[in-house]
Structures are given as structure tokens and as C-alpha cells.
Biopython code that builds the backbone (N, CA, C, O; Angstrom):
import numpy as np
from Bio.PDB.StructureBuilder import StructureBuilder

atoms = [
    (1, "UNK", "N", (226.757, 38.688, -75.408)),
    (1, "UNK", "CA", (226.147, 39.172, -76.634)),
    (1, "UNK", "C", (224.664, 39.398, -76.376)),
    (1, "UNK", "O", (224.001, 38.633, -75.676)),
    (2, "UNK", "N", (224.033, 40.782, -77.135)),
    (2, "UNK", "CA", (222.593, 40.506, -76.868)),
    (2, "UNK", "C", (221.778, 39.831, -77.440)),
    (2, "UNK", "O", (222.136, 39.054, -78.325)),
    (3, "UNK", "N", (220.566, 39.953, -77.098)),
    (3, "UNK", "CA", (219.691, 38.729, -77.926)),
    (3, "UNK", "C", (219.254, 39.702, -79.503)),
    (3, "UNK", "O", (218.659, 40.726, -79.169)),
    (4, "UNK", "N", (219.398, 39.611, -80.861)),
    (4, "UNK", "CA", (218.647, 40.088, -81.616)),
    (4, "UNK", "C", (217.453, 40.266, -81.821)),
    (4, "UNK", "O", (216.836, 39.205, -81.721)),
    (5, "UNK", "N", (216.790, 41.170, -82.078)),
    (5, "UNK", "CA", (215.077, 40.881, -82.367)),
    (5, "UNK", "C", (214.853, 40.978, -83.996)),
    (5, "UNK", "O", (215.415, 41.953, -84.494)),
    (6, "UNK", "N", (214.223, 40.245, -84.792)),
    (6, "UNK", "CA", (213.618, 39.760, -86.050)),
    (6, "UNK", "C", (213.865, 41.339, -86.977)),
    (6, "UNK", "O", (213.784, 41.204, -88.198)),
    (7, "UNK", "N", (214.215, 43.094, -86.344)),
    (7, "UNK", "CA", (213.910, 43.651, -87.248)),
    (7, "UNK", "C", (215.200, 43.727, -87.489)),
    (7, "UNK", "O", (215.669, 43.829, -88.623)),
    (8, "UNK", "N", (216.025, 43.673, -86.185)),
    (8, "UNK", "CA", (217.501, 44.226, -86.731)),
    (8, "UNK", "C", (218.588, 43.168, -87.134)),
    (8, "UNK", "O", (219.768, 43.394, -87.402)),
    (9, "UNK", "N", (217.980, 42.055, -87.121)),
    (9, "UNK", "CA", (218.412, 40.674, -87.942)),
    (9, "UNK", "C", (218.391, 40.969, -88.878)),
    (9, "UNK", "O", (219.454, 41.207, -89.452)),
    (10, "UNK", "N", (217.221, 41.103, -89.499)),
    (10, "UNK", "CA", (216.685, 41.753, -90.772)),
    (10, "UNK", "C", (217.153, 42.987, -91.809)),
    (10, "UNK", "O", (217.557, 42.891, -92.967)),
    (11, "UNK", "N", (217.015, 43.817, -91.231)),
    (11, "UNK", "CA", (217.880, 45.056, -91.453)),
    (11, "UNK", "C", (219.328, 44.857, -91.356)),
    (11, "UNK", "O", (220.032, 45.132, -92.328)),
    (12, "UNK", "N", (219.893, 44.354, -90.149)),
    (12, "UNK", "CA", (221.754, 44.082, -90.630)),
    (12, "UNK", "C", (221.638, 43.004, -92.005)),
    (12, "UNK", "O", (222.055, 43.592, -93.003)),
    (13, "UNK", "N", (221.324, 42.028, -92.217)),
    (13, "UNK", "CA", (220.986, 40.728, -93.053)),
    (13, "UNK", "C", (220.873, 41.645, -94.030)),
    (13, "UNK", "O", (221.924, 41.744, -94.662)),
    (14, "UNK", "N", (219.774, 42.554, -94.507)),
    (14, "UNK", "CA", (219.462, 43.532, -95.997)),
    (14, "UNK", "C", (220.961, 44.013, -96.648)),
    (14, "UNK", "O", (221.545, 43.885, -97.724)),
    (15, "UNK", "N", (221.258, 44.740, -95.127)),
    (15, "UNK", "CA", (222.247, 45.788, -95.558)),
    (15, "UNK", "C", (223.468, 44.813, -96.027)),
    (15, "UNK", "O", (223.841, 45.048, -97.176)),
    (16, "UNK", "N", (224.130, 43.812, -95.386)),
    (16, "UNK", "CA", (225.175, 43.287, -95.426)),
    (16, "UNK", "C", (225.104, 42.470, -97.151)),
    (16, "UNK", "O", (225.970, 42.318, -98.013)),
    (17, "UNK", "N", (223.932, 42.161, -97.096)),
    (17, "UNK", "CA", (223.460, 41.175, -98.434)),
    (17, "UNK", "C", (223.670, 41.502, -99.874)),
    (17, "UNK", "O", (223.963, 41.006, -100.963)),
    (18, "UNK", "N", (223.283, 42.877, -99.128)),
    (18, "UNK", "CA", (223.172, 44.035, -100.966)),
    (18, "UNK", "C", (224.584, 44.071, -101.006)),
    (18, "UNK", "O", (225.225, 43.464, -101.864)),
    (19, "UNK", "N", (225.157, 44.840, -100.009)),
    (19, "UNK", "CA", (226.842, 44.971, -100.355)),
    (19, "UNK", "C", (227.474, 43.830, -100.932)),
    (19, "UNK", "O", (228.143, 43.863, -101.964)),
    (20, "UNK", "N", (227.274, 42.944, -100.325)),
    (20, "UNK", "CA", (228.238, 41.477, -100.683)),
    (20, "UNK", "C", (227.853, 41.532, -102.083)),
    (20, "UNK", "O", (228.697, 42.067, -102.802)),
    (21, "UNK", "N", (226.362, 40.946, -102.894)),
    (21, "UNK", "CA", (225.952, 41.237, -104.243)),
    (21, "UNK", "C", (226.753, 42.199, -105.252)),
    (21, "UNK", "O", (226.800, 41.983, -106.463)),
    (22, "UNK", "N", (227.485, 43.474, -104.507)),
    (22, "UNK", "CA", (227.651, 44.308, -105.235)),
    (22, "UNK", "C", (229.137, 44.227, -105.350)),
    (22, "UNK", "O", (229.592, 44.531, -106.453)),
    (23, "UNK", "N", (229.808, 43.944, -104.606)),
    (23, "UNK", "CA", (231.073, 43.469, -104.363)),
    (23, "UNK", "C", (231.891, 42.238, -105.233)),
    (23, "UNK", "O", (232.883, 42.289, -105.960)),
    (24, "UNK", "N", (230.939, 41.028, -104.781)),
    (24, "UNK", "CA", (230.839, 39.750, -105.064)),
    (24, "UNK", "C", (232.159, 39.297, -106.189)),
    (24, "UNK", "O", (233.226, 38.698, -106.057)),
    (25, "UNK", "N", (231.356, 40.006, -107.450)),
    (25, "UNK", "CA", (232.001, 39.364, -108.572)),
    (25, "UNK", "C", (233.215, 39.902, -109.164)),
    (25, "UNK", "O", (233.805, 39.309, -110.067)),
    (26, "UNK", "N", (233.712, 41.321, -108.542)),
    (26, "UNK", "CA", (234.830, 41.954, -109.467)),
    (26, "UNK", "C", (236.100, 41.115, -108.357)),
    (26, "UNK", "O", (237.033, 40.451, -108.810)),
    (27, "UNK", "N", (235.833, 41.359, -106.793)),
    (27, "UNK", "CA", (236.850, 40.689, -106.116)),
    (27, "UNK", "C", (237.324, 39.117, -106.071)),
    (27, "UNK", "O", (238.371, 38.523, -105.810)),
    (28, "UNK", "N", (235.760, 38.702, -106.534)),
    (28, "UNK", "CA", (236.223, 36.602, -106.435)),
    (28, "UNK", "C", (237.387, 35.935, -107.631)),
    (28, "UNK", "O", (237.777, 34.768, -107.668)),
    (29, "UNK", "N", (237.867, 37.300, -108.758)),
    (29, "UNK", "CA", (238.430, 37.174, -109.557)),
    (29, "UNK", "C", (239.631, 37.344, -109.419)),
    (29, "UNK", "O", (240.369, 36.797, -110.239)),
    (30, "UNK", "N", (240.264, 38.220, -108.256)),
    (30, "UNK", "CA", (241.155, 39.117, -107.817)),
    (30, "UNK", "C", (241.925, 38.102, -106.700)),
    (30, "UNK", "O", (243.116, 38.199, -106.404)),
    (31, "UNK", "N", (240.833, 36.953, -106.063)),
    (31, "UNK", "CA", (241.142, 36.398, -104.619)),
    (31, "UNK", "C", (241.536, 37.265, -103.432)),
    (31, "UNK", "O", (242.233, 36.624, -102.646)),
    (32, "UNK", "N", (241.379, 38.131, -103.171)),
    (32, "UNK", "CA", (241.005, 38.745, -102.460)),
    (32, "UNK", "C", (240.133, 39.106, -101.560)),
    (32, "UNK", "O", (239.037, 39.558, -101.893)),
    (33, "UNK", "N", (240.558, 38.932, -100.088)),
    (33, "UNK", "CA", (238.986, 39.041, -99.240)),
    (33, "UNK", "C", (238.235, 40.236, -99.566)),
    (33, "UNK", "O", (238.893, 41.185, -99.993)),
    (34, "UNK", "N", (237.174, 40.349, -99.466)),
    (34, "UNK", "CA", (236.048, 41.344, -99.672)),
    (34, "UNK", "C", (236.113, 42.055, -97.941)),
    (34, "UNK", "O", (235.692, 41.532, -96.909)),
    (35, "UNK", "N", (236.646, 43.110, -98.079)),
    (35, "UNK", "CA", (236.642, 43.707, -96.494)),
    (35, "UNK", "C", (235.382, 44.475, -96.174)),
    (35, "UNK", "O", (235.166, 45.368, -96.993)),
    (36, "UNK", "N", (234.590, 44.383, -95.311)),
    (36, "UNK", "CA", (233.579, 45.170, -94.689)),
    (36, "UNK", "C", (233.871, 45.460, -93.380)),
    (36, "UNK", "O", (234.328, 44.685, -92.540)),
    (37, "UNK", "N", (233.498, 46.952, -93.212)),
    (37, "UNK", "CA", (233.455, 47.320, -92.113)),
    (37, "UNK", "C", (232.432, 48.024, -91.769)),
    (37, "UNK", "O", (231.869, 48.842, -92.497)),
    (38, "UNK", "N", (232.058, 47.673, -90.345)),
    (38, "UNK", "CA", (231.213, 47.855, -89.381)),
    (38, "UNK", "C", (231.715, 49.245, -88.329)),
    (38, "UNK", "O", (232.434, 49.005, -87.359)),
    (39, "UNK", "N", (231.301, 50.565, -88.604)),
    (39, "UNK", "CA", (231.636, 51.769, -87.817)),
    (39, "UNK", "C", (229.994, 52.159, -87.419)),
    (39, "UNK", "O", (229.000, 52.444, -88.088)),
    (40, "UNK", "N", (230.271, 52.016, -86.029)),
    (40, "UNK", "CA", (228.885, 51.907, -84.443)),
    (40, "UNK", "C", (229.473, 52.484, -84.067)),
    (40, "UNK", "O", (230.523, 53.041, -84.388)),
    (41, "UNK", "N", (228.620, 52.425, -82.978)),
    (41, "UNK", "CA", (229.104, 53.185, -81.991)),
    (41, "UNK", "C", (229.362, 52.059, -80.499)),
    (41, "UNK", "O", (228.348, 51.965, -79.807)),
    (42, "UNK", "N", (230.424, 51.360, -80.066)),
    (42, "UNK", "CA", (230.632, 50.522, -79.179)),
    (42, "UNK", "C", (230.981, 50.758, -78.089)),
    (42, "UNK", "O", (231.524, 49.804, -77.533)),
    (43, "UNK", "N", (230.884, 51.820, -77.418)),
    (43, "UNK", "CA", (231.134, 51.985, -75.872)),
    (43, "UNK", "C", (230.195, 53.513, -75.311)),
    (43, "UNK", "O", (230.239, 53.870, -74.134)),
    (44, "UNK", "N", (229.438, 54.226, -76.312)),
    (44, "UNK", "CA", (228.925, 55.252, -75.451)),
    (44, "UNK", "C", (227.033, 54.938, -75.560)),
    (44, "UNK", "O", (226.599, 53.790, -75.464)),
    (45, "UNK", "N", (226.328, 55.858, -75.718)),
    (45, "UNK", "CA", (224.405, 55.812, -75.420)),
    (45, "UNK", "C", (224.170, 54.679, -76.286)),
    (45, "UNK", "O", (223.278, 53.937, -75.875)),
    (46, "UNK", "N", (224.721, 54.340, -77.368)),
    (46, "UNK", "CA", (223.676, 53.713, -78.215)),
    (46, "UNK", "C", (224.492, 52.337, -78.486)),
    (46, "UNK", "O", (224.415, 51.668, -79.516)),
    (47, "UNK", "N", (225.337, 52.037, -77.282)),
    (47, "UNK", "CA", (225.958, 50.301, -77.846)),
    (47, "UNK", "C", (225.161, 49.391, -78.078)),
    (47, "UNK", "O", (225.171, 48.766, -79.138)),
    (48, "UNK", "N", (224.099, 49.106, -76.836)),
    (48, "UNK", "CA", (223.180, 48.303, -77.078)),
    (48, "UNK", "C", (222.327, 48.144, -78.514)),
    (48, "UNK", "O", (222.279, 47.009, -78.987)),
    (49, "UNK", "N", (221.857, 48.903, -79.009)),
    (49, "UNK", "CA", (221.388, 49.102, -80.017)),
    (49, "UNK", "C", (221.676, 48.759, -81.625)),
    (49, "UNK", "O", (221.052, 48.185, -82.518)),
    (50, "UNK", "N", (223.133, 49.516, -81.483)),
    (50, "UNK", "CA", (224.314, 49.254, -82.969)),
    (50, "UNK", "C", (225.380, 48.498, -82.685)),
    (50, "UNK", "O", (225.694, 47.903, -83.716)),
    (51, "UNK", "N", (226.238, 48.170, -81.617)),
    (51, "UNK", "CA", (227.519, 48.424, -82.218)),
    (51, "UNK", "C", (227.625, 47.134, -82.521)),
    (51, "UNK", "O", (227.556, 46.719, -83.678)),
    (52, "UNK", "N", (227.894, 46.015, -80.965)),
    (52, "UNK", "CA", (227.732, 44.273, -81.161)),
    (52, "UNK", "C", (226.459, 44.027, -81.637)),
    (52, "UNK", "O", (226.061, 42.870, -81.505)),
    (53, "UNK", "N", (225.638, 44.919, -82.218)),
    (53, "UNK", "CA", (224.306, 43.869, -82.839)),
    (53, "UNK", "C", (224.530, 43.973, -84.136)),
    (53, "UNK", "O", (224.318, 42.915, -84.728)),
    (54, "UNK", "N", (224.968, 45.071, -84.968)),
    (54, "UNK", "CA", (225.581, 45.512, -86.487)),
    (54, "UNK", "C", (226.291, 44.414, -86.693)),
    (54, "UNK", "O", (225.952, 43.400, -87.304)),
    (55, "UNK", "N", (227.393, 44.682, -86.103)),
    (55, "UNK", "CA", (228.591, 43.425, -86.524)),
    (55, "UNK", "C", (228.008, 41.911, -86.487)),
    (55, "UNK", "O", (228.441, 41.076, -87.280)),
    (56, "UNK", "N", (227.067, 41.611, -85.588)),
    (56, "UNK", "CA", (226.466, 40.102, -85.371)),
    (56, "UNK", "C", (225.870, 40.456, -86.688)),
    (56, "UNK", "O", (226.363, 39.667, -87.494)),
    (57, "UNK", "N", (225.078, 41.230, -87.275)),
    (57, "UNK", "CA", (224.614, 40.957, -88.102)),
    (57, "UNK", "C", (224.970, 41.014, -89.724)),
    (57, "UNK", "O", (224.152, 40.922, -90.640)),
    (58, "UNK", "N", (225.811, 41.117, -89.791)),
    (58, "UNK", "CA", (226.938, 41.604, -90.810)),
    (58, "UNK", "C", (227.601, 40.618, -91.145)),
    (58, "UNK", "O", (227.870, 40.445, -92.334)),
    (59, "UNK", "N", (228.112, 39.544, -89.951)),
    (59, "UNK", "CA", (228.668, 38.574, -89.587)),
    (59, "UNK", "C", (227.644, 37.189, -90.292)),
    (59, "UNK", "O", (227.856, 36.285, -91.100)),
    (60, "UNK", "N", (226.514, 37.629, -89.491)),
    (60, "UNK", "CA", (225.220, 36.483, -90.204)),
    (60, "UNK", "C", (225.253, 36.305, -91.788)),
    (60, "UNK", "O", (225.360, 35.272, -92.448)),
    (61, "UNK", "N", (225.146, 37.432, -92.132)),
    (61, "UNK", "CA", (225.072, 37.420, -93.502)),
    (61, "UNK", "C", (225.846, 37.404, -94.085)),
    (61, "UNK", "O", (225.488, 37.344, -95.261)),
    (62, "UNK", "N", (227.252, 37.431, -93.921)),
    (62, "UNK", "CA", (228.123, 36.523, -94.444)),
    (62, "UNK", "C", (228.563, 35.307, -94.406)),
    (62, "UNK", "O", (229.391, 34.825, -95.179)),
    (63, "UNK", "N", (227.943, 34.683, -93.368)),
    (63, "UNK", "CA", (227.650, 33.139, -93.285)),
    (63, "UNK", "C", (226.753, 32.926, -94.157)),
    (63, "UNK", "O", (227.263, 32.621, -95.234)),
    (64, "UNK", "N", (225.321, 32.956, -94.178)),
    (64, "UNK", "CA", (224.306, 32.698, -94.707)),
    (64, "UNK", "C", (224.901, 33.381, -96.781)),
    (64, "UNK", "O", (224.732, 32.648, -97.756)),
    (65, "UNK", "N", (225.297, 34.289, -96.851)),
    (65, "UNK", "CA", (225.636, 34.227, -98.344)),
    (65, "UNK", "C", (226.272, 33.160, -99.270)),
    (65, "UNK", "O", (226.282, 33.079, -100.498)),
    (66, "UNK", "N", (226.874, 32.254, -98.174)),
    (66, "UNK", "CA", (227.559, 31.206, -99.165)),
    (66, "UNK", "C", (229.012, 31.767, -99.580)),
    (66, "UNK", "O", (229.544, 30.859, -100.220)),
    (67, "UNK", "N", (229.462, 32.337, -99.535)),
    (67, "UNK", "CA", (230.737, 33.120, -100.056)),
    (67, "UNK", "C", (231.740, 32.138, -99.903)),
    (67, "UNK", "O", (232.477, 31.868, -100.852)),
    (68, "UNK", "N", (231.850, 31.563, -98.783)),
    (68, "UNK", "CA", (232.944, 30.618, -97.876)),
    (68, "UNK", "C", (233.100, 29.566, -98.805)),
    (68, "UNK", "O", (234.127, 29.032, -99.224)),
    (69, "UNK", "N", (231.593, 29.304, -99.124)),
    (69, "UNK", "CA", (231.416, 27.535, -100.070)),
    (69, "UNK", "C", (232.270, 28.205, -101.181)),
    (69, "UNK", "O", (233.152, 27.509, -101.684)),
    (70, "UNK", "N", (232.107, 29.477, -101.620)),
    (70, "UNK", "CA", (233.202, 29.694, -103.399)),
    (70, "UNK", "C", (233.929, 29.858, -103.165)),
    (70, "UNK", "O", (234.364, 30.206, -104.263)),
    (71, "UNK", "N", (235.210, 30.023, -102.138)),
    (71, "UNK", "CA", (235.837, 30.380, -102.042)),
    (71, "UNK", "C", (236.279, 31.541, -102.571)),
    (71, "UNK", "O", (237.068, 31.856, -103.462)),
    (72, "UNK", "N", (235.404, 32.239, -101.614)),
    (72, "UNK", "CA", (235.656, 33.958, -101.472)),
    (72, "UNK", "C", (235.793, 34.336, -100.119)),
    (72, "UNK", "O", (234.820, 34.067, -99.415)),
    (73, "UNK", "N", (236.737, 34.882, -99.584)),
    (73, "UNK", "CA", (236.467, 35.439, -98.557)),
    (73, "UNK", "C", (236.244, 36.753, -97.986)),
    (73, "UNK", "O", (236.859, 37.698, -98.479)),
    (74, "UNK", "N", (235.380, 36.963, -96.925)),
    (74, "UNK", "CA", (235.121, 38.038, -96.584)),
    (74, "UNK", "C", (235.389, 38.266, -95.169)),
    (74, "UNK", "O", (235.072, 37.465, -94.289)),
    (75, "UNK", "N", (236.051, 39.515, -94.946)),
    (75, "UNK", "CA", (236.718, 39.836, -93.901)),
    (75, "UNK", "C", (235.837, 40.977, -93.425)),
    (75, "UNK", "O", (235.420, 41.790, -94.250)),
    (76, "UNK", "N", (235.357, 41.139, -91.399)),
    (76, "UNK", "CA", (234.404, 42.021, -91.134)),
    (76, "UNK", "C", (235.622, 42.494, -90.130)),
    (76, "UNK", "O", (236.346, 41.812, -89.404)),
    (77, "UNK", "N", (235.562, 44.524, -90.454)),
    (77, "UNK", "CA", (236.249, 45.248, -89.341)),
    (77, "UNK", "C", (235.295, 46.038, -88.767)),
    (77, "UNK", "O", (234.387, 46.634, -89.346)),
    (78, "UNK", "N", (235.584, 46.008, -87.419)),
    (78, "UNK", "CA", (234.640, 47.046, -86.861)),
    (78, "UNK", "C", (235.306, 48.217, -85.995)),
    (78, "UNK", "O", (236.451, 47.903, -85.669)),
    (79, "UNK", "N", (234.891, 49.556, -85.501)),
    (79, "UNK", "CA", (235.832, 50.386, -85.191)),
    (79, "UNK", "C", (234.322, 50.631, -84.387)),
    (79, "UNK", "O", (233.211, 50.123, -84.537)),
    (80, "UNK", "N", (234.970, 51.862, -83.295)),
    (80, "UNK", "CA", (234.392, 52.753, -82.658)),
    (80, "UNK", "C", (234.519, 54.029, -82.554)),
    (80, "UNK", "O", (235.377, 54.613, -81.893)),
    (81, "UNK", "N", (233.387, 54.663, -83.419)),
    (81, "UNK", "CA", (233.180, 56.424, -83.651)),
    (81, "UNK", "C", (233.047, 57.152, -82.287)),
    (81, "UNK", "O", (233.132, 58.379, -82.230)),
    (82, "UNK", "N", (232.827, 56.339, -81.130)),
    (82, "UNK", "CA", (232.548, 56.952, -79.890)),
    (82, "UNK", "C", (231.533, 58.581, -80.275)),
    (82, "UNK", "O", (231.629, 59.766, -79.956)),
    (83, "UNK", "N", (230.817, 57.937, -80.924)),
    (83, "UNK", "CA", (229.619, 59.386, -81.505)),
    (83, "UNK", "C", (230.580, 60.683, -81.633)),
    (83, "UNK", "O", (230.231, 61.795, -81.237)),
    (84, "UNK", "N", (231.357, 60.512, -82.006)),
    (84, "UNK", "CA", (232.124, 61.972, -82.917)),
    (84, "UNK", "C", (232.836, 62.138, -84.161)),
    (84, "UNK", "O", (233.942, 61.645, -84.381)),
    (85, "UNK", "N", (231.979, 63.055, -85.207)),
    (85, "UNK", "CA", (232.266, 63.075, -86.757)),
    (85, "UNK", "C", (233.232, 62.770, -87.267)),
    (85, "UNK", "O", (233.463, 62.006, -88.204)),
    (86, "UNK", "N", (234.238, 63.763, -86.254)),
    (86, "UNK", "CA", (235.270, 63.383, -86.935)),
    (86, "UNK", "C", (236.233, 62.877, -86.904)),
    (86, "UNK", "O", (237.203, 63.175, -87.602)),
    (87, "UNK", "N", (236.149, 61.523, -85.645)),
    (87, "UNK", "CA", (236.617, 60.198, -85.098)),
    (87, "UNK", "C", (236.162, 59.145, -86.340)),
    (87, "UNK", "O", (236.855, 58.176, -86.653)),
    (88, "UNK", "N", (234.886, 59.489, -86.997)),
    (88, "UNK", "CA", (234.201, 58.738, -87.289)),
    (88, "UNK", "C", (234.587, 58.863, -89.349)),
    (88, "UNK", "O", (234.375, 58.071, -90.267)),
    (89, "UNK", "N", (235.128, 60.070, -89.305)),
    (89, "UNK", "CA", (235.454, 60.399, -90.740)),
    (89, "UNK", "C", (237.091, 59.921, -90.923)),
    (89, "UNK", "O", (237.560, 59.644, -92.027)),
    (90, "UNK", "N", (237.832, 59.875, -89.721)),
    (90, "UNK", "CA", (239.095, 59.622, -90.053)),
    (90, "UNK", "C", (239.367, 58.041, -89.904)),
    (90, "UNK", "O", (240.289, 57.418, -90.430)),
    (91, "UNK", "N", (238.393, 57.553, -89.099)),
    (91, "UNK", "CA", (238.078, 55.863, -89.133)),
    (91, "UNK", "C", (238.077, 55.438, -90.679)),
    (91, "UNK", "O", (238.771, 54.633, -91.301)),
    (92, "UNK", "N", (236.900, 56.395, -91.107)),
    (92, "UNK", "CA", (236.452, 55.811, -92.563)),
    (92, "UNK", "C", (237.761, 55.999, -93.637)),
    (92, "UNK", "O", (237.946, 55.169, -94.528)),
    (93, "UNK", "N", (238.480, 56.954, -93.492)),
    (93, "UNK", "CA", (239.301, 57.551, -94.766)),
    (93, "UNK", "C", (240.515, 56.730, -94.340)),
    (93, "UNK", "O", (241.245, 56.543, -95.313)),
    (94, "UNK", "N", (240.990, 56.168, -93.204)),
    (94, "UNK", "CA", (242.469, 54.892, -93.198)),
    (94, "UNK", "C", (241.886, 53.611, -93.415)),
    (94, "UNK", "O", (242.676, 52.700, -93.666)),
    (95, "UNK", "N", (240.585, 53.330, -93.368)),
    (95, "UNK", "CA", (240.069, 52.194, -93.898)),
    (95, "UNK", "C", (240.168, 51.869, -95.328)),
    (95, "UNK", "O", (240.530, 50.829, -95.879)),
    (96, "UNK", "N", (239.781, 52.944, -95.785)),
    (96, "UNK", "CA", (239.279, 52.650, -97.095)),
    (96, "UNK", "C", (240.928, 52.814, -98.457)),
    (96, "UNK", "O", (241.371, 52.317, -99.492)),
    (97, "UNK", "N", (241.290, 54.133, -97.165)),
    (97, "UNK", "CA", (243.085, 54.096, -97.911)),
    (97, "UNK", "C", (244.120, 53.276, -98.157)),
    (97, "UNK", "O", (244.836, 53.050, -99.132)),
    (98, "UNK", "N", (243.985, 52.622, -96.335)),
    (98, "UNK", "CA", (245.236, 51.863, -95.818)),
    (98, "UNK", "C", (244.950, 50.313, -95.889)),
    (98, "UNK", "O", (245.722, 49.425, -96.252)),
    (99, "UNK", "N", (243.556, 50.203, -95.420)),
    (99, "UNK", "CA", (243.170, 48.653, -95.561)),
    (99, "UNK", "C", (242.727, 48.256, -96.852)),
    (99, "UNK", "O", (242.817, 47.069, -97.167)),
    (100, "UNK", "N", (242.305, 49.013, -97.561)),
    (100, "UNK", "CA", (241.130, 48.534, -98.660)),
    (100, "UNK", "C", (239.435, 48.115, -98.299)),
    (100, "UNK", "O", (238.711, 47.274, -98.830)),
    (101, "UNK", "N", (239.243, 48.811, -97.490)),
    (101, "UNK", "CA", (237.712, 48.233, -96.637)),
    (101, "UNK", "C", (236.894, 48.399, -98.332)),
    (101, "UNK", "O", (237.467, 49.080, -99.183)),
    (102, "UNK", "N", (235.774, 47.824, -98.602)),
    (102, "UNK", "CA", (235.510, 47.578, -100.113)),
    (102, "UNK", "C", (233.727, 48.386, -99.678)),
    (102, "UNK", "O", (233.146, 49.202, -100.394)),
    (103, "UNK", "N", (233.224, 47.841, -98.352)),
    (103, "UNK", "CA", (231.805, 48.681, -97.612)),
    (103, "UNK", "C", (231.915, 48.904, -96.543)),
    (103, "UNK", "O", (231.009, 49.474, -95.935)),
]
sb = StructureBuilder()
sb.init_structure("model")
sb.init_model(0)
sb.init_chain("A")
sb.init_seg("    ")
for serial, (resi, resn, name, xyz) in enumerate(atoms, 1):
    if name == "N":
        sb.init_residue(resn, " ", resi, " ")
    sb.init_atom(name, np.array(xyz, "f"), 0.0, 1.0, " ", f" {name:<3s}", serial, name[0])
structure = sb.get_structure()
């Protein structure tokens, strides 16, 4: 795994935080995990950058939200767009169809 640096801790931590907030309360009623997914790019120019550092951080902030203590759970998927649209559009549309991905 790589080492994070303070912005993209930060920035995955923002992004993951707001979603959960927004999510939070219609699903903890439902019991139902809250699915997020994480679509990087994990094997071509820019892995280092997004793909295992997104998900670490996505991951963080669903630790750090507390969700676990209410018993809510939240489930993280991650896929690989291999940087093409429309790898990356048909990822998104069986997620959101077939799984229920919720962000």
C-alpha cells in the first residue's frame, strides 16, 4: 500500500464523509448496507495516484464515521475504468442497477 500524504487523506475523508451524511439516515431505517463505490483507475498511468489511495481513503472514513458503532453498515466496491469512458460508464450503470451502489 502507498504511504498517503495529508491532502489526499483529506480530500478522500471530505468526499467519503459528505456521501455517508447524505445517505446515512433514509438507509439505517431500511438495514441495509450503504454501498459505495470507488471507480479509479487501478492498473494503467495514474494507479499510484487514485486507485489504492481512493479506496484507502473511502475506507478511512468509514471507519472514522462511526456507522459500525449504529449499526449501519457500509459496504466499499471498487472497479477498474482502465481510463476508458465507456468501461467506465458501463461499470457505473450495473452498479447502480444490479448492486444498488447508493455513491
Amino acid at each position: 500500500m502507498t504511504q498517503l500524504d495529508r491532502r489526499q487523506l483529506l480530500t478522500g475523508l471530505g468526499a467519503a464523509g459528505a456521501s455517508l451524511l447524505t445517505a446515512g439516515g433514509a438507509r439505517a431505517q431500511a438495514n441495509a448496507p450503504i454501498r459505495i463505490a470507488v471507480l479509479a483507475d487501478f492498473s494503467g498511468t495514474y494507479r499510484d495516484t487514485s486507485g489504492p489511495t481512493a479506496v484507502a481513503c473511502v475506507q478511512q472514513a468509514v471507519e472514522d464515521s462511526g456507522l459500525a458503532a449504529r449499526g449501519i453498515a457500509v459496504e466499499v466496491i471498487q472497479g477498474d475504468h482502465q481510463n476508458k469512458p465507456d468501461v467506465a460508464m458501463a461499470m457505473s450503470r450495473q452498479w447502480i442497477d444490479q448492486r444498488g451502489v447508493d455513491m
